[in-house]
C-alpha positions in Angstrom: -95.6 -64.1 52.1 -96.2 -62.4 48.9 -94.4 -59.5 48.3 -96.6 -57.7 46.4 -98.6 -57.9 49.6 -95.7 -56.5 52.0 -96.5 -53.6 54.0 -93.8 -51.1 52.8 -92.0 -49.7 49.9 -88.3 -49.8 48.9 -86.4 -47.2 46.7 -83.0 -46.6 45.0 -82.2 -43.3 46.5 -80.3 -42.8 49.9 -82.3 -40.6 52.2 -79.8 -37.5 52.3 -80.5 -36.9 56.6 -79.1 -40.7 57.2 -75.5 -40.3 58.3 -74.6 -44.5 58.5 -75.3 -46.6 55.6 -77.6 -49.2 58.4 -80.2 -46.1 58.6 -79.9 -45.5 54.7 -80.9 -49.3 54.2 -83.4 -49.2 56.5 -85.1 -46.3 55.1 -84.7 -48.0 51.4 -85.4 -51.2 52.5 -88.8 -50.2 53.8 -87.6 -51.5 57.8 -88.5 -48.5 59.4 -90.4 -45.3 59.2 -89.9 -42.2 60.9 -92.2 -40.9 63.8 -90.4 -38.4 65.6 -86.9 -37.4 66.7 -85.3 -40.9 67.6 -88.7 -42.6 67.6 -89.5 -45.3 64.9 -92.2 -47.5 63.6 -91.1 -50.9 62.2 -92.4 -52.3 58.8 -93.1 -56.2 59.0 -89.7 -57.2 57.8 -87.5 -55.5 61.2 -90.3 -56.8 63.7 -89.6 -60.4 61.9 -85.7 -59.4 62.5 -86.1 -58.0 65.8 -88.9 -61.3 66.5 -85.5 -64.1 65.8 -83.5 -62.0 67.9 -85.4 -61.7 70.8 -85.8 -65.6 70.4 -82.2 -66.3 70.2 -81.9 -63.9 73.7 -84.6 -66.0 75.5 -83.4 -69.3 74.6 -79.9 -68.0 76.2 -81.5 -66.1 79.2 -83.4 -69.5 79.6 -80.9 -71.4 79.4 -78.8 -69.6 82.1 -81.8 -70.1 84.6 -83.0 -66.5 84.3 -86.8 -66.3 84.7 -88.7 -64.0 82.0 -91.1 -60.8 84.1 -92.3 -58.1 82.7 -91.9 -54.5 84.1 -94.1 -51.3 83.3 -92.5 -48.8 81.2 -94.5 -46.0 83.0 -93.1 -45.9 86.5 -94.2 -44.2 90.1 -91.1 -41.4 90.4 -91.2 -42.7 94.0 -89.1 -45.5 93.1 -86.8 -43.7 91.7 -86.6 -41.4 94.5 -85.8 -44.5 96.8 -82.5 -44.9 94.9 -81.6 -41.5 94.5 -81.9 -41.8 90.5 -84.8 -39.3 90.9 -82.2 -36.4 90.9 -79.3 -37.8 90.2 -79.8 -38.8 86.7 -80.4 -35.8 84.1 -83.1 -35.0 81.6 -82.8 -38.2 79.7 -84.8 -39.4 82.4 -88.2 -38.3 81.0 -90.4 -37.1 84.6 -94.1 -36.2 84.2 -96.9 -35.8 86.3 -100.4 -38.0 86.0 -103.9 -36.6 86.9 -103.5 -36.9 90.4 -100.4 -34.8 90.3 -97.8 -37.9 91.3 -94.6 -37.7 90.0 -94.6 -40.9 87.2 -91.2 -41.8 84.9 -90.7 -43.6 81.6 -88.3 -46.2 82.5 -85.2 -45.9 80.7 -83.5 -48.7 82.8 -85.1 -50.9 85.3 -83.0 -51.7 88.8 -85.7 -50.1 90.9 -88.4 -51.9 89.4 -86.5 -55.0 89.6 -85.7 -54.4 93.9 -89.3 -53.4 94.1 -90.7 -56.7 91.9 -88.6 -59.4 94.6 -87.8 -57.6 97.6 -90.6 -59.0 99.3 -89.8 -62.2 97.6 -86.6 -62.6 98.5 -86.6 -62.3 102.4 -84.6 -65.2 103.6 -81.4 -66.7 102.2 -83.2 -69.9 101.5 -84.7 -67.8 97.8 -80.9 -67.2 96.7 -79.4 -66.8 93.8 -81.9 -66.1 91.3 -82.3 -64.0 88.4 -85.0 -62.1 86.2 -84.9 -60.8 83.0 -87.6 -58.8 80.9 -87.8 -57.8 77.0 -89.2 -54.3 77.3 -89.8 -50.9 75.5 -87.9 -47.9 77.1 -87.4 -44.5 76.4 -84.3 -42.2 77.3 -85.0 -38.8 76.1 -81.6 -38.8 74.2 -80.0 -35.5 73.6 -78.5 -36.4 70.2 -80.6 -39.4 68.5 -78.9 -40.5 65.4 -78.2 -42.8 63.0 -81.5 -44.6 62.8 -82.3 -47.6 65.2 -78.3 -47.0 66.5 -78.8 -43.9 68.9 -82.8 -43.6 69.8 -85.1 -42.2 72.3 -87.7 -45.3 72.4 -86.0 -48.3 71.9 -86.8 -52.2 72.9 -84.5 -53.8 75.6 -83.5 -57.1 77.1 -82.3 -56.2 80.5 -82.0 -59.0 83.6 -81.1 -58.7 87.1 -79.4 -61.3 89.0 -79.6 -61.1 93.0 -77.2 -63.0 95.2 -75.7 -63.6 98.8 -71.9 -63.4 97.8 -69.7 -61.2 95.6 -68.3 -64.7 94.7 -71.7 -66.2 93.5 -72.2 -62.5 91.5 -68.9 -63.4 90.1 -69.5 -67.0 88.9 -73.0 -65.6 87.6 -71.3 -62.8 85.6 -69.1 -65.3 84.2 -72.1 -67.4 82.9 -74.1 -63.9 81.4 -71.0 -63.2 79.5 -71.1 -66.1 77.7 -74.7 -66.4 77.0 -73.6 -62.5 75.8 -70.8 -64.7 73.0 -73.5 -67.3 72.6 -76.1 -65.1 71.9 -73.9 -62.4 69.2 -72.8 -65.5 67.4 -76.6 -67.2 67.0 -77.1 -63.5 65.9 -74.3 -63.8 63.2 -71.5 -61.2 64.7 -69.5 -63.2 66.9 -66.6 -60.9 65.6 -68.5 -58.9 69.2 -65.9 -57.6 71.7 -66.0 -57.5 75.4 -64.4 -54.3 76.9 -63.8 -53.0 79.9 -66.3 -50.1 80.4 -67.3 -47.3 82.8 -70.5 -47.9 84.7 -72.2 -44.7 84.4 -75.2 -43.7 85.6 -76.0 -47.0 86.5 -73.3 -48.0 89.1 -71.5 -50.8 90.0 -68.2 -51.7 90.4 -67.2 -53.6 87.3 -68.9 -53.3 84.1 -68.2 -54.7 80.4 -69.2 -53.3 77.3 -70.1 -55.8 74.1 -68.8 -54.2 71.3 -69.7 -54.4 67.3 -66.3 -53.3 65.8 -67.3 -51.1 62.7 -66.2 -47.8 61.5 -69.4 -46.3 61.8 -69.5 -46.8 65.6 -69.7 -43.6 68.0 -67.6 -45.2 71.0 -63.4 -45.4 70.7 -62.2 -48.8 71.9 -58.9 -49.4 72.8 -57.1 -52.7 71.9 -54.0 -54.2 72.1 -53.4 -57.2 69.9 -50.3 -58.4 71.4 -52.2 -59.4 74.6 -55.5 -59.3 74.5 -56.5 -56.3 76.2 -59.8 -54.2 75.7 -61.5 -51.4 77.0 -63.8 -48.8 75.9 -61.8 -45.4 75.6 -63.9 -44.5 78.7 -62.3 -46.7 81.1 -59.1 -47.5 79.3 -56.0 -46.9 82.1 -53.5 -44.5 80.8 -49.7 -45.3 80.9 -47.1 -42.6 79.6 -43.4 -42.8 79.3 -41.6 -39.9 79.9 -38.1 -41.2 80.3 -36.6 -39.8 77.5 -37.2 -36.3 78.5 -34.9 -33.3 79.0 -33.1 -32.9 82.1 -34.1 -29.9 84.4 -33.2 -26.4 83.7 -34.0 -23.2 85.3 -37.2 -21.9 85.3 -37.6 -18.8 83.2 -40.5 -16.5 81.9 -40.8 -16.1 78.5 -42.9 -13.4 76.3 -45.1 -15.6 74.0 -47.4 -12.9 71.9 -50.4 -13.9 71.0 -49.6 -17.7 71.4 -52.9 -18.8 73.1 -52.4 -22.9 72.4 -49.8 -25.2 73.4 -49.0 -25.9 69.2 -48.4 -22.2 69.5 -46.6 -21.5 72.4 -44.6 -25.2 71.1 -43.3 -24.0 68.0 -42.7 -20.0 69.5 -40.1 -21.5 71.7 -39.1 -24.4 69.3 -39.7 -26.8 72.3 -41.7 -30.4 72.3 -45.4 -30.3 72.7 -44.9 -33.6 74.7 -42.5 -31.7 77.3 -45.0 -29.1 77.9 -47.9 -28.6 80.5 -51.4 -27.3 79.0 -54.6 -26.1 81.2 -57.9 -27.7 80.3 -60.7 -25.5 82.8 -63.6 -27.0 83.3 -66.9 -26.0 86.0 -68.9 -28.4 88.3 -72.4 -28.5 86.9 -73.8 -27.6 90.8 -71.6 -25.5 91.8 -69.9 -23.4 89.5 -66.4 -24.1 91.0 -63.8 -23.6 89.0 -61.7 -27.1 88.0 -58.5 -26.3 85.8 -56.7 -30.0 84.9 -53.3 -29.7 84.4 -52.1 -32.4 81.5 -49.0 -33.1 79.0 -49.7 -31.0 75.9 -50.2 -33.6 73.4 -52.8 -35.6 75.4 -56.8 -35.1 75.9 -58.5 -34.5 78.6 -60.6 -37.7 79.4 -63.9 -36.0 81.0 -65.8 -39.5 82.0 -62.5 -40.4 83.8 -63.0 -36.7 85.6 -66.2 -37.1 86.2 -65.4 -40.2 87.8 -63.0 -38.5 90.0 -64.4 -35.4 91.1 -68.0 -37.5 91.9 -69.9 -34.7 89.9 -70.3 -33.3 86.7 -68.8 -30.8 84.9 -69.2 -28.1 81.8 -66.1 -26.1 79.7 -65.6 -23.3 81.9 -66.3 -19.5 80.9 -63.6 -18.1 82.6 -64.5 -14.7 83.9 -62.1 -11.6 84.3 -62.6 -11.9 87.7 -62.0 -15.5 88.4 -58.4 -15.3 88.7 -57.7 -17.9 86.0 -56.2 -16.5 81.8 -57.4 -18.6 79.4 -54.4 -19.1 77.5 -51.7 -19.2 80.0 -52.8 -20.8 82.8 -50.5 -22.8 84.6 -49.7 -24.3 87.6 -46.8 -21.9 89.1 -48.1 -19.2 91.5 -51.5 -20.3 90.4 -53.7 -18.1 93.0 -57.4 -18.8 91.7 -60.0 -20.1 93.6 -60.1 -23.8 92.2 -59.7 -27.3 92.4 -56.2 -28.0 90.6 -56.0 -31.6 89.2 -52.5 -32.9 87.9 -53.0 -35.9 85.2 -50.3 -38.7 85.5 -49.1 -37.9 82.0 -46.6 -35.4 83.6 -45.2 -37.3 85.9 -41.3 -37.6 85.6 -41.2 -34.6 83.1 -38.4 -32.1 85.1 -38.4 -29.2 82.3 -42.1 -28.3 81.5 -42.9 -25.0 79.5 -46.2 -23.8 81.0 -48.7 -20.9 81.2 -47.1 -17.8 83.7 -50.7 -16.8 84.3 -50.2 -13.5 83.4 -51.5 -12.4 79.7 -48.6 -13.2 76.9 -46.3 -14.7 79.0 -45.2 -18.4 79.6 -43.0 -20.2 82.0 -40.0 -23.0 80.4 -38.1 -25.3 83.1 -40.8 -25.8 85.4 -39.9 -28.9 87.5 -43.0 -29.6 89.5 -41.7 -31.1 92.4 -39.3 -28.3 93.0 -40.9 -25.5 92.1 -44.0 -26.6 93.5 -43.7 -29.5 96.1 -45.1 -33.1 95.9 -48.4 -33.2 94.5 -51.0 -36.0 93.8 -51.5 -37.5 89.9 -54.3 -38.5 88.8 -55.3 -40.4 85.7 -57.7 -38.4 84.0 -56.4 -38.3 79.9 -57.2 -40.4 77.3 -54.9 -43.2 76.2 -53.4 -42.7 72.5 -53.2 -44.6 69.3 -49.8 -46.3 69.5 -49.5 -45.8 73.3 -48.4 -48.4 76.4 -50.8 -51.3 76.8 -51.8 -51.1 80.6 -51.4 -54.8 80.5 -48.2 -55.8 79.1 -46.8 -52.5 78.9 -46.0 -52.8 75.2 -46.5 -49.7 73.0 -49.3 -51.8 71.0 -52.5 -49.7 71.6 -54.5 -49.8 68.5 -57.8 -47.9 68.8 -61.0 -48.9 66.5 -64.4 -47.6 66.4 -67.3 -49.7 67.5 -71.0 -49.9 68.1 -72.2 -51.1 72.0 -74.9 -54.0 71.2 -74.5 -55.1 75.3 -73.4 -54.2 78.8 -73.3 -56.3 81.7 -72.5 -54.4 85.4 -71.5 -56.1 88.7 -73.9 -53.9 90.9 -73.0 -54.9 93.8 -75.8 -53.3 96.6 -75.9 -50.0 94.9 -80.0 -50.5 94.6 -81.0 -53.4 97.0 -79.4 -51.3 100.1 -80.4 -47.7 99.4 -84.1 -49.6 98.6 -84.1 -51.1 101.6 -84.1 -55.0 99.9 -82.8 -57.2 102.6 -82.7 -61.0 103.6 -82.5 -63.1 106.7 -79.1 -65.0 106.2 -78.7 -68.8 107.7 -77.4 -67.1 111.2 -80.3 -65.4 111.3 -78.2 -61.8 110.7 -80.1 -59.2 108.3 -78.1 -58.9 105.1 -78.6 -56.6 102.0 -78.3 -58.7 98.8 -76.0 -58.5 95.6 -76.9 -57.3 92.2 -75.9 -57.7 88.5 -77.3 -56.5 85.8 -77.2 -57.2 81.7 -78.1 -55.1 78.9 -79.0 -56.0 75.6 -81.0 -53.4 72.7 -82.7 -55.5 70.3 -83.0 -52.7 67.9 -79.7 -51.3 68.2 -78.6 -55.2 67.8 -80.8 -55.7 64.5 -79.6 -52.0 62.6 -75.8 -53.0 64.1 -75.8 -56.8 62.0 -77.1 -54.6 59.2 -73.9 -52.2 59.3 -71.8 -55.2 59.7 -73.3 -57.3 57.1 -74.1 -55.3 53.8 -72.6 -54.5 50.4 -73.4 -51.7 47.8 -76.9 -53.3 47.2 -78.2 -53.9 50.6 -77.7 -55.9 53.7 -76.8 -59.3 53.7 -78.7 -60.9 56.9 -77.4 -64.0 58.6 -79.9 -66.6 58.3 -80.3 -67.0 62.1 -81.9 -63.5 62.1 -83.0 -62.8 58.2 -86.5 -61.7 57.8 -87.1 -64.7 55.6 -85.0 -67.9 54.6 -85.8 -67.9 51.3 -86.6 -65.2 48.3 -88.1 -66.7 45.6 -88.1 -65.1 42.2 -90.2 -65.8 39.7 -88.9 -63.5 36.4 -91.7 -64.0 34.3 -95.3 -64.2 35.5 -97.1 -63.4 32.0 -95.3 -67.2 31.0 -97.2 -69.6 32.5 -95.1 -72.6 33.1 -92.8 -70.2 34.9 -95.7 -69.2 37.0 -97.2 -72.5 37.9 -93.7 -73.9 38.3 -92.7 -70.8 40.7 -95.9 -71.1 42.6 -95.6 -74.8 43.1 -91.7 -74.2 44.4 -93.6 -71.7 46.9 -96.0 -73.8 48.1 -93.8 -76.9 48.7 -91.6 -75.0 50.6 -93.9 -73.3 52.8 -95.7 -76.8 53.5 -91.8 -77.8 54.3 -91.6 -74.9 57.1 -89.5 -73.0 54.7 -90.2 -69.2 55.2 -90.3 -67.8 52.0 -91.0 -64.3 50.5 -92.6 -64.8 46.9 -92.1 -61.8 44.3 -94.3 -62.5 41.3 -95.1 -59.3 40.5 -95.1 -58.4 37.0 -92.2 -55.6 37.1 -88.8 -55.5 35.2 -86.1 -58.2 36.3 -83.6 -55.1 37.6 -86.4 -53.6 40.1 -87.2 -57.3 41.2 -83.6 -58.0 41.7 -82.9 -54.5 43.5 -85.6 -55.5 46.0 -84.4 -58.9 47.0 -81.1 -57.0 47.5 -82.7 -54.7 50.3 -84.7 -57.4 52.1 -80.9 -59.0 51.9 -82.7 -62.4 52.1 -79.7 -65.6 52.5 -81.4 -67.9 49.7 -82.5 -66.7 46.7 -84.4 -69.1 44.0 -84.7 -67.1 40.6 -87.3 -68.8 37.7 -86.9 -68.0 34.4 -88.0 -69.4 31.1 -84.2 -69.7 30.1 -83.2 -72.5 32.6 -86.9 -73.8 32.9 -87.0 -75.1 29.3 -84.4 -77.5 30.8 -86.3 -78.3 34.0 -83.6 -76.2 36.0 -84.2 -73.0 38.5 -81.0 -70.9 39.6 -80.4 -71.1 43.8 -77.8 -68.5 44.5 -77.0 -66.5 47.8 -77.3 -63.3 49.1 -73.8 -63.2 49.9 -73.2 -64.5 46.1 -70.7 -67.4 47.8 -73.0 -69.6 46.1 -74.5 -69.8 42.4 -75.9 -72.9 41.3 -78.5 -74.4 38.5 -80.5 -77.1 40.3 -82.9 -79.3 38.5 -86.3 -78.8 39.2 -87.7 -81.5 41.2 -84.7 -81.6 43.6 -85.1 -77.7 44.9 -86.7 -78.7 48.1 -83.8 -81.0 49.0 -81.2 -78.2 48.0 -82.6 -75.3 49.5 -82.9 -77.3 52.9 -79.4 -78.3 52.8 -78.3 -75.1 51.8 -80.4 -73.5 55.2 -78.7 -76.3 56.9 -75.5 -75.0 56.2 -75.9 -71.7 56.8 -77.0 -72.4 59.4 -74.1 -74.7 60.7 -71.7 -72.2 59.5 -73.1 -70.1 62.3 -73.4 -72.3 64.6 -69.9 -73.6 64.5 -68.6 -70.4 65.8 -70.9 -70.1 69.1 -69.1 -70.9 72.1 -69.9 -74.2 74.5 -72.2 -73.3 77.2 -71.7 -72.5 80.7 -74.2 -73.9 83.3 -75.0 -71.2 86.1 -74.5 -74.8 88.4 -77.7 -73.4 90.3 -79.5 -76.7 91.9 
């Protein structure tokens, strides 16, 4: 490929809309091109990107004895109706009605397409376990799209579903997708990739991991503890608090606070501990309006997936009414008459001198003991875990918490969509039985713009060679000479007739602006000819990661530059992890 001939232009400035330096380089780079709120075209060097890494995902998928299908993306709303998704899920799911006035989806996610494709298929034991997997575009009509190909509305996904007769055959499966999941983000060049505990969501299940990409651009907290291994994603991390050291009961006494409306306030007002006090957090359930007002220790968060969770439904912040009972700003727990659900979080739990909200305008409670002064009462984890807090696996203060980008999910369904879609098989006792699901989620996209955030300098990204859009970048500095011409052009040609994929600038333009470009198409091997080194039959190979910087004599370029790929690529593949055979017959 020439690149005069490429389909897209690159440019020095950053785009002043792109908030993550992966969207900035795209943009520049001439990758992408805007089409609407979190919808994007891709320019011939991301589809070649995006092409090696769906590759890399079939030859794992493959390899695990996953079958490649193909689902629609539009999808009959009946479907979605059988699983109760129709409803459930919110206005990310994009409905519509067709000609004939049938209620049709786009599929963000495919479980009910996946039941519907094999539940005729699979109707006796004799079928099981087998697995299918599809590479698909989706569309989730995303609230908040940002940050280019990172948070979308219409995006491309490798998602497969794995059916089975056993949680213990799920298991062994789940254990085989996890490390096609390592195998396939090292091929891809980040095996730095995390695996953390996660919460399912709207798509169910009973154990679900996250694959995480751990950069400081990422929009999801993760939660790690170095000491012992532990991960999770903030949403699912377990909450441990120590509140040993706390003061010993006192009597419980109201207080005038003025005008002190937040625990920091009412906290330094009566010189007390934010971490021995009791705050309100009021939130409403999104059908109902009830009132929910979560009582927590004053220096933790409120964790609302975690709430969610509990509760079964969804809630809003509240706007507390005059007439509600509840006062924003001192609410508390004592001779709390409102009509709502109370929730105590387990981060009180052995505190026996709380100050607290007297639920009466300006006035707080101190001393409040909760199981005297209000009985025994059920906690419930709902807070987020702290930087620096307990591990909830070795129960060391280690918790370190990083930023990170999701690039996979895997979820142990269980019969979430094969029961309420009426999937069933005729087991070896001849018994009806409903079948076992997992499913495993990879955006190919997402994956693509989160190597890019991973793996870039100043200049531009710096692609592994498993994914780059080309192997090679060949420079030739001086096309008005013409023994640099002839000898760049035969360096070109050999190397294509080798299988080399090259990307040939011999445009006539200034060596900074030639330069500049290779640096945004972030191409691994670079081979720069110039009438300098040429007069003594010599071209310069170099890398994009500028490891490597080298004068190599003329005739012997084919030989290095192969060598060189082969490295690169070695140096990849050494850190890929030894397979796992699903030990299906």
């Amino acid at each position: 490929m020439k690149l005069k001939n490429l389909v897209g232009d690159r440019f020095k400035e950053r785009p002043s809309d792109c908030v993550i330096e992966s969207h900035a380089l795209s943009v520049r780079g001439g990758y992408v091109k805007y089409v609407a709120n979190g919808i994007y075209s891709l320019y011939p060097p991301m589809k070649r990107v995006t092409a090696k890494i769906e590759n890399i995902i079939r030859q794992e998928m493959d390899s695990a004895d996953c079958q490649e299908v193909l689902f629609p993306v539009v999808l009959p709303g009946a479907l979605w109706e059988e699983s109760g998704r129709f409803t459930s899920v919110g206005e990310e799911l994009l409905r519509f009605k067709d000609r004939n006035d049938s209620s049709m989806v786009l599929g963000m996610t495919h479980e009910e397409a996946a039941v519907q494709l094999v539940r005729e298929y699979g109707q006796t034991y004799a079928k099981y376990p087998f697995a299918i997997y599809q590479i698909q575009t989706k569309f989730r009509d995303e609230a908040r799209p940002r940050a280019g190909l990172i948070r979308v509305r219409e995006f491309t996904m490798k998602d497969a579903y794995s059916f089975h007769t056993s949680q213990e055959d799920l298991e062994k499966y789940y254990d085989v997708m996890a490390n096609s999941y390592d195998r396939i983000f090292a091929k891809a060049g980040i095996p730095e990739v995390v695996s953390v505990k996660s919460d399912s969501g709207m798509i169910g299940g009973s154990v679900s991991h996250e694959y995480m990409l751990l950069v400081d651009a990422g929009e999801d907290s993760i939660v790690l503890c170095d000491d012992c291994g532990y991960s999770a994603n903030m949403e699912a991390a377990d909450t441990t608090v120590d509140n040993s050291g706390c003061a010993p009961a006192g009597e419980l006494t109201k207080v005038l606070t003025p005008e002190c409306k937040t625990i920091e306030d009412v906290c330094a007002f009566l010189k007390s501990p934010v971490a021995e006090s009791c705050k309100a957090v009021i939130y409403q359930k999104n059908l109902t309006d009830e009132y929910v007002v979560v009582f927590l220790r004053g220096d933790y968060e409120v964790n609302e997936t975690k709430l969610t969770n509990y509760l079964g439904e969804k809630v809003h912040p509240a706007v507390v009414t005059e007439d509600c009972g509840l006062v924003a700003g001192f609410c508390g727990p004592y001779n709390q008459n409102a009509n709502c659900q109370i929730i105590y979080d387990s981060s009180l739990k052995g505190i026996e001198n709380l100050c607290c909200g007297a639920n009466e305008e300006n006035y707080h409670y101190t001393g409040l003991n909760i199981k005297r002064d209000i009985g025994d009462v059920e906690y419930v984890d709902v807070s987020k875990i702290q930087n620096g807090g307990i591990c909830p696996c070795c129960g060391k203060k280690t918790i370190r918490i990083s930023r990170g980008i999701e690039v996979g999910n895997i979820f142990q369904l269980g019969t979430k969509y094969s029961a309420s879609m009426g999937m069933t098989y005729t087991d070896e006792d001849g018994s009806s039985k409903t079948p076992i699901m997992g499913c495993y989620g990879i955006g190919v996209g997402r994956l693509a713009a989160s190597v890019m955030e991973a793996k870039h300098d100043d200049f531009g990204p710096i692609w592994p060679i498993s994914i780059a859009p080309w192997q090679v970048h060949l420079c030739c500095m001086r096309v008005d000479k013409e023994d640099c011409k002839a000898a760049s052009d035969k360096i070109y040609n050999d190397l294509q007739n080798a299988g080399v994929e090259v990307i040939y600038d011999d445009r006539k333009v200034r060596a900074g602006a030639m330069f500049a470009d290779a640096d945004l198409l972030g191409v691994p091997v670079r081979i720069t000819v110039g009438p300098k080194h040429l007069a003594n039959g010599q071209v310069e190979l170099s890398t994009r990661d500028k490891r490597v910087s080298r004068l190599v004599n003329i005739d012997e370029i084919q030989t290095e530059v192969n060598a060189l790929i082969a490295e690169l690529f070695a140096e990849i593949n050494a850190k890929v992890p030894a397979k796992k055979e699903s030990g299906w017959d």
